[in-house]
N, C-alpha and C positions, 0 to 999 in steps of 0.2 A: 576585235574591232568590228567585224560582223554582226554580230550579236547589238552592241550598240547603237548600229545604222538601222536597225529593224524596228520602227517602234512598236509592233506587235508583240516580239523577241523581249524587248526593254518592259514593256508592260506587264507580261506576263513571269519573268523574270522577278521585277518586284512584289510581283502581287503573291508569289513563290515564296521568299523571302519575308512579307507581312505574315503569311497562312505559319511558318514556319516559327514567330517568333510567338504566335498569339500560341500556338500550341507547347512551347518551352513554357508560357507564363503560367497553362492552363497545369502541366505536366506540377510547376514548380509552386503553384497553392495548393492542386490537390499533395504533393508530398507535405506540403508544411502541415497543413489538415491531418492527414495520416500520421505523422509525428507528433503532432498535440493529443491527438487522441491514445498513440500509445501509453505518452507518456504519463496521460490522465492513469489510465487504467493497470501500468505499472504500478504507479503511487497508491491508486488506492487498493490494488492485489498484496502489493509491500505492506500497508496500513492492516489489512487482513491477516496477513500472515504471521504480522509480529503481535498482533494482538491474540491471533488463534494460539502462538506460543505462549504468551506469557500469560495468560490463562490456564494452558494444557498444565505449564511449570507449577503454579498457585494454585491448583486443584491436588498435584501430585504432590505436594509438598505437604498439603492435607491433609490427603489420605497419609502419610506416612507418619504425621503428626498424632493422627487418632491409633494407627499401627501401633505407635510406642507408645502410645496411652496403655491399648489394650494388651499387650507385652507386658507390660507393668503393673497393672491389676493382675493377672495371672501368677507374676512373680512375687506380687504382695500376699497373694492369697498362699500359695505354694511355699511358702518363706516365715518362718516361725519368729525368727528374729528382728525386733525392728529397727536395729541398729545399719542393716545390709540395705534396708529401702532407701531409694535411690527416691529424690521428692517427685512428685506428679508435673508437676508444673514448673518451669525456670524463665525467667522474665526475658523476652526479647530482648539481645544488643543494640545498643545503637546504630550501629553499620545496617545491621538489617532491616530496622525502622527505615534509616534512610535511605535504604536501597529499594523499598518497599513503596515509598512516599515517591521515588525518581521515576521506578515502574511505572505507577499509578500514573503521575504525572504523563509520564511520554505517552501513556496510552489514550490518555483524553488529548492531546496533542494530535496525535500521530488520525485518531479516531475526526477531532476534528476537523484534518488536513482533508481525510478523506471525503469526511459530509458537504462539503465545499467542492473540491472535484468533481463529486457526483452529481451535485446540483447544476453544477455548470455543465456538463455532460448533457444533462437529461434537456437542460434549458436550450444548450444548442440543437439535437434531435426536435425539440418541438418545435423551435424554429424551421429549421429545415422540412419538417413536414407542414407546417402551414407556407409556406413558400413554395413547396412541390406543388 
């Protein structure tokens, strides 16, 4: 009841109270800020990663491709009979066509996603420094 007979008390009181809220708002953009930006850099880390895999996957699939190539010459050469050769080449499945074409896809996708986040990234940083 004190406090409110004071108008010094009252004014300083509120002005307590304004300092207090401007800094919740200031606290609660920069979190949102910080939260976009994670999430940017989540996405395009994820977009990274899964493209660094399915790469690493389709490289080693490859190599193991030419492996039993060269497995195979060896044992054509080594093998007198031509009835035991096993043919060179057998035509991709369909599954694997299209599991190959889903790959591909999600990768220019995924790759996409990321050139976008990035760009927005970089375009807010240059804002930010012509504002500084």
């Amino acid at each position: 009841m004190l406090e409110t007979q004071d108008p010094e008390k009252k004014r300083l009181i509120e002005e307590s109270d304004r300092h207090k809220q401007e800094l919740q708002k200031e606290v609660k953009a920069m979190s949102d800020k910080t939260e976009k930006v994670v999430k940017n850099a989540l996405i395009i880390g994820g977009a990274l990663a899964i493209t660094y895999l399915i790469v690493s996957q389709l490289g080693s699939s490859r190599k193991k491709k030419s492996k039993k190539a060269k497995s195979k010459i060896t044992r054509e050469e080594n093998e007198e009979s031509l009835e035991n050769i096993e043919p060179a080449y057998s035509p991709p499945s369909f599954l694997s066509q299209l599991s190959d074409r889903v790959v591909s896809q999600a990768t220019v996708v995924l790759l996409d996603i990321a050139k976008d986040k990035l760009a927005e990234y970089l375009n807010n940083r240059k804002t930010k420094n012509e504002n500084s």
